[in-house]
C-alpha positions, -999 to +999 in steps of 0.1 A: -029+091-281-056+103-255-067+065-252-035+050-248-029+072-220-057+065-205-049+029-207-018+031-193-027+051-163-056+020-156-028-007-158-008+013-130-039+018-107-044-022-116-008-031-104-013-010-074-040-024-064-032-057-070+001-049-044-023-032-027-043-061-019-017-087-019+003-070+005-025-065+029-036-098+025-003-113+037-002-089+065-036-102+075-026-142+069+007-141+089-009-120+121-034-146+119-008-171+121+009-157+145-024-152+167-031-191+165+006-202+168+006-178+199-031-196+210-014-229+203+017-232+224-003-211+252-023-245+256+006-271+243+042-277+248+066-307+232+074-334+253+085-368+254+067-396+260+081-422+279+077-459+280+098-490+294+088-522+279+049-520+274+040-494+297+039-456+296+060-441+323+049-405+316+066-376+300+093-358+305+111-323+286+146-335+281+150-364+268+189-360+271+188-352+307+169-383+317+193-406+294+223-392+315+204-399+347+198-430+337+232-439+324+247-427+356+226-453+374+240-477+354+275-469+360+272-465+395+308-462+413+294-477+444+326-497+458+300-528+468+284-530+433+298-553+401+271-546+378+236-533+375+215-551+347+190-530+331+161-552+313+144-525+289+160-488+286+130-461+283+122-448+246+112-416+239+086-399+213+084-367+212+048-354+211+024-321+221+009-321+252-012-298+275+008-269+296-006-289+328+012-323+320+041-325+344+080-340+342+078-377+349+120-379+351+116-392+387+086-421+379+110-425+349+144-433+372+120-453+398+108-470+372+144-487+358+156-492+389+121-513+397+130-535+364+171-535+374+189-564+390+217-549+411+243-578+417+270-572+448+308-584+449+321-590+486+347-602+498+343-633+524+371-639+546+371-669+568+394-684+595+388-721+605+358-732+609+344-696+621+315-675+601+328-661+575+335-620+578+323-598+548+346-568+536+338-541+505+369-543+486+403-562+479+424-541+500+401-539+534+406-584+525+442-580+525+444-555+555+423-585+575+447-610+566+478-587+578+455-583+608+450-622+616+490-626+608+499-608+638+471-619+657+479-659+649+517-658+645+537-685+652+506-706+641+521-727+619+488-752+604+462-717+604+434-723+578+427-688+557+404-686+528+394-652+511+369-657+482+346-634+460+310-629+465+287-622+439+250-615+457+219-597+447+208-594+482+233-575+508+203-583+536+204-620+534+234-634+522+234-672+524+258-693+540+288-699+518+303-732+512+341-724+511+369-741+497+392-735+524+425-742+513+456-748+541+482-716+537+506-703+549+508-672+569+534-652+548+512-661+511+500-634+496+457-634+486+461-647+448+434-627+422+411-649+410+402-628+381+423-657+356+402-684+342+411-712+315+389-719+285+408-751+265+443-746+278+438-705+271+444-685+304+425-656+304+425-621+320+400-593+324+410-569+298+400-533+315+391-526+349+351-516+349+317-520+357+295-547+338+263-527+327+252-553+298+253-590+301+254-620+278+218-637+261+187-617+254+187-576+252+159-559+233+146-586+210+178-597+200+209-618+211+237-595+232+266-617+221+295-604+247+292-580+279+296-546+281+324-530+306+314-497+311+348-476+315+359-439+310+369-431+275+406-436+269+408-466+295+438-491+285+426-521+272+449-551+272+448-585+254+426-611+276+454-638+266+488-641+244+479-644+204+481-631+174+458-602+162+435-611+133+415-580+126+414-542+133+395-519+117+361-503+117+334-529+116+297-517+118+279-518+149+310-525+167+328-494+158+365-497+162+370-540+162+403-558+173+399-593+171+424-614+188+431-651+174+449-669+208+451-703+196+428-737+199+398-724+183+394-692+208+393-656+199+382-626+216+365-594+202+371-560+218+344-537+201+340-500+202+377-486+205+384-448+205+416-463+193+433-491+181+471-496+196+479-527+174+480-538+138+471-568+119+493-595+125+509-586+157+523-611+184+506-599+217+507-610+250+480-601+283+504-574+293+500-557+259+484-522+253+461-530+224+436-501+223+412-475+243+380-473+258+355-456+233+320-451+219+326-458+183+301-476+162+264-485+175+271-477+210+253-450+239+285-445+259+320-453+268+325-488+274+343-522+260+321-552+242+343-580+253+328-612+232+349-648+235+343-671+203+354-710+205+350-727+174+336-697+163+308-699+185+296-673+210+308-680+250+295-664+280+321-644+291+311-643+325+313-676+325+353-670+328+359-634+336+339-607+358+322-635+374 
C-alpha cells in the first residue's frame, strides 16, 4: 500500500511539473514573440508598391485613397474637358518596407497625368469670313448667336456656323476649316450629337464623360467606350429597335443588348438596373436602364459597344466624337 502511495504522489509532482514547465515555457515563447514582433514593425511598415506600366512609381499607404484620387482625375467635371484617356492605371503590391520610406501618392498622380491624353471640346463660332471665336459650352454658343441676331438684324443673307471642337492642345488650336452653311437668323443651333450608321440614326445614350476609349487597353482589346456617369443616371436606347437580351452577363455585369435593325446592335453593359425586358419595342426616347458598376467594372459608368454584322465599331466614330 506504502509503495503505491508513494507512486502516486511522484505521478502528481510529474504532472506538476510537466505544467510547470510547459506553462513557463509558453510564457517565455510568446514574450519573445512579442519582443521581436514589437522589434519588427519598429523598423517595417506595409505598403504598397506602385508601378504604371514598367516603372516603379514608389509607394504609398492606402492603396484606396490613391485609386479615388486617381479616379477623380479621370472624371474631371471641368466644363472644357470631353475625356481624359488614361494609358496604364497604377497596380499595387502590398509589401514591408522600412519606417523611413515615404508616401509616393503625389509622384503617383503626376505620374498618370504625365502618361494621360486630355482631349478638349469647344465650341467655334464663326460669322463670315471672320476668325472663328471659341466658347466653353453649348449655352455661352447659343447666347453668341442671340448676341449677333440683334447685332445683324435685318441682315437677311448673314453666314453663321457654330461647330464642335475636339483639341488636345487649348494653347495652339489650329485653324479650322468650317463648313459654313447659309442660315437664317431666327434657326435655332441644331445638336450634332446624331450620326447614321447604314440608315440607323443614332443618339448618345447618357450624358457623361468618356474615360475609356475604343482599341488597345491593358493587353487586350476594349471593345466599346466607357461613359463615366453618377450611379442611377437614365440611360436611353441609342436608336428605335427591339431589345434582344437583358440579364447578367459576366464581365459586363447587368447587359441590355438592343437589336435596331440592318445588321446593327448596341450593348449597354454594367447597369445598376435594367428598365426593359426581352422583346420590347423601344425607341431613343425610351428609359431602358441605370448607370451602375455591376460586373467587372472600377466605378460608375456605361460600356456603350456598337456591333454591325456582328462586328465591333468604334463608337466614337458616330457618337461622343
Amino acid at each position: 500500500m506504502r509503495h503505491e502511495k508513494i507512486s502516486k504522489e511522484r505521478i502528481i509532482i510529474f504532472r506538476r511539473a510537466t505544467i510547470y514547465y510547459i506553462t513557463n515555457t509558453l510564457k517565455i515563447t510568446v514574450v519573445a514573440m512579442v519582443l521581436v514582433f514589437i522589434m519588427f514593425i519598429s523598423k517595417y511598415k506595409p505598403m504598397y508598391k506602385v508601378t504604371i506600366g514598367e516603372e516603379t512609381i514608389g509607394y504609398v499607404t492606402s492603396k484606396e485613397k490613391v485609386e479615388q484620387i486617381v479616379n477623380d482625375y479621370i472624371n474631371t467635371q471641368d466644363e472644357n474637358i470631353a475625356f481624359i484617356e488614361v494609358k496604364d492605371l497604377p497596380k499595387y503590391e502590398l509589401n514591408l518596407v522600412a519606417w523611413k520610406m515615404e508616401d509616393s501618392t503625389n509622384s503617383v498622380l503626376q505620374k498618370v497625368k504625365e502618361e494621360s491624353s486630355v482631349t478638349y471640346k469647344l465650341y467655334a463660332i464663326k460669322v463670315e469670313n471672320e476668325q472663328p471665336q471659341y466658347v466653353s459650352t453649348l449655352e455661352e454658343a447659343k447666347q453668341v448667336v442671340e448676341e449677333l441676331k440683334n447685332e445683324f438684324a435685318g441682315v437677311l443673307d448673314l453666314k453663321i456656323g457654330v461647330e464642335e471642337i475636339f483639341t488636345s492642345d487649348l494653347e495652339n488650336i489650329q485653324s479650322i476649316d468650317m463648313s459654313v452653311a447659309k442660315v437664317n437668323l431666327d434657326t435655332e443651333i441644331i445638336s450634332n450629337c446624331d450620326s447614321i450608321i447604314d440608315g440607323i440614326i443614332l443618339s448618345k445614350p447618357v450624358s457623361g464623360v468618356v474615360t475609356y476609349r475604343f482599341g488597345p487597353r491593358w493587353g487586350r482589346s476594349h471593345q466599346g467606350i466607357d461613359i463615366s456617369a453618377a450611379t442611377g443616371t437614365p440611360i436611353h436606347a441609342c436608336s428605335k429597335g427591339t431589345v434582344e437580351f437583358t440579364g447578367w452577363y459576366g464581365g459586363y455585369g447587368n447587359l441590355i443588348i438592343i437589336d435596331h435593325g440592318n445588321g446593327i446592335k448596341t450593348y449597354y453593359g454594367h447597369c445598376s438596373k435594367i428598365c426593359v425586358s426581352k422583346g420590347q419595342e423601344v425607341t431613343k426616347d425610351t428609359l431602358i436602364g441605370l448607370v451602375g458598376s455591376t460586373g467587372n467594372s472600377t466605378g460608375p459608368h456605361l460600356h456603350l459597344e456598337i456591333r454591325k454584322n456582328g462586328v465591333v465599331q468604334n463608337p466614337q466614330n458616330y457618337l461622343y466624337k
